[in-house]
C-alpha positions as CSV (number, residue, x, y, z in Angstrom):
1,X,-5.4,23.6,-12.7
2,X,-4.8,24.7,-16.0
3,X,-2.8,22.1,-18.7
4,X,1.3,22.6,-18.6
5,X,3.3,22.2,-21.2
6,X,6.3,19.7,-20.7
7,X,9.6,18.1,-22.7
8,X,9.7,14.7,-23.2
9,X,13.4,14.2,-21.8
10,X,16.1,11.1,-22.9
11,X,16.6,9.4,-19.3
12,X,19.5,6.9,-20.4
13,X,17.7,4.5,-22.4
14,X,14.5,5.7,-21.7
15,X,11.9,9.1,-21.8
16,X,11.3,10.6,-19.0
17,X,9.3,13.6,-18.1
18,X,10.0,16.3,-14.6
19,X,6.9,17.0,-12.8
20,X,6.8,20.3,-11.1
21,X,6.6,20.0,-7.7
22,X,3.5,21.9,-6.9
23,X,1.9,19.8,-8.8
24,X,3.1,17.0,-6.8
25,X,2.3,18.5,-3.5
26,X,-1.2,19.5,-4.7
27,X,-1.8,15.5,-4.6
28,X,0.7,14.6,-2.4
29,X,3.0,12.3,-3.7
30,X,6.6,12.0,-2.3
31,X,8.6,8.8,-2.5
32,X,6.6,6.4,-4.9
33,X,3.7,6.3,-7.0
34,X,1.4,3.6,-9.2
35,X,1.4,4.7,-12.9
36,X,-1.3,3.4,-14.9
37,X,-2.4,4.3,-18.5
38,X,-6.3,4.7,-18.3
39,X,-8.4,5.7,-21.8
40,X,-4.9,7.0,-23.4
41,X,-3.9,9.0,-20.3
42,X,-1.1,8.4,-17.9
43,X,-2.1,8.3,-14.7
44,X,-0.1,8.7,-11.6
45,X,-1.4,7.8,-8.0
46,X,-0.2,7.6,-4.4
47,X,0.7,4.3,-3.8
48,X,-2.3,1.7,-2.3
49,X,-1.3,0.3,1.1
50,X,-0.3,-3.0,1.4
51,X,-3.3,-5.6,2.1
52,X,-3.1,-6.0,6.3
53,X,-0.5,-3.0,6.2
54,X,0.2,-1.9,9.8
55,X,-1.1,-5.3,11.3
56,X,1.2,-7.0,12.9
57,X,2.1,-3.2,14.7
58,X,-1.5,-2.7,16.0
59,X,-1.2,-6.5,16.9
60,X,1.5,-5.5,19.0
61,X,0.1,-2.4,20.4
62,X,-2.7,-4.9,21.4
63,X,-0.7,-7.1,23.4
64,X,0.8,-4.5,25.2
65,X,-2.6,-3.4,26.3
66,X,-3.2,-7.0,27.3
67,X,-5.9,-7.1,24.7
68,X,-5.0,-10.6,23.2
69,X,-6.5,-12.9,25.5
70,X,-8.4,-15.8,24.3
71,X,-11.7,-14.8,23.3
72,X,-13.3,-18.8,23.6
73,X,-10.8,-20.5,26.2
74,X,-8.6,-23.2,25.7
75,X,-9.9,-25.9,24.2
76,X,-8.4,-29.2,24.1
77,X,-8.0,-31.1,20.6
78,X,-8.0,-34.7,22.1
79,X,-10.5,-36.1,19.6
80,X,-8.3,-35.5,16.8
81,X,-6.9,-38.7,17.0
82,X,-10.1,-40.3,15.8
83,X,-10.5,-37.8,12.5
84,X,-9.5,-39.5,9.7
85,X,-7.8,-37.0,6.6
């Protein structure tokens, strides 16, 4: 893509700049992004999913399945009354 030239824009208290948006659907960012300044460049990216993002749903999905038995049985814990912390 060749370089555009943009206006730094007063937003309120702040600069701000518009980014056209092909050049938002060529990377695909709608919503939110991470903005980073790397070797005197800003640098926008789609956002990183959360760490265990979409768990607790496939957990779900899982158990509807009836995929969540117990993989090693029940196990009692009556010997824990002699383990000293």
């Amino acid at each position: 893509m060749k370089a555009l030239s943009i206006t730094v824009r007063r937003i309120g208290n702040s600069l701000g700049v518009v980014i056209p948006k092909p050049v938002l659907s060529q990377i695909g960012l709608v919503g939110r992004a991470e903005m980073t300044v790397e070797r005197g460049a800003i640098v926008l990216r789609k956002p990183r999913r959360a760490v265990r993002g979409g768990w607790a749903e496939a957990a779900r999905a899982l158990a509807a399945r009836g995929g969540d038995e117990l993989l090693a049985g029940e196990f009692g814990n009556a010997a824990d009354t002699e383990l000293s912390w």
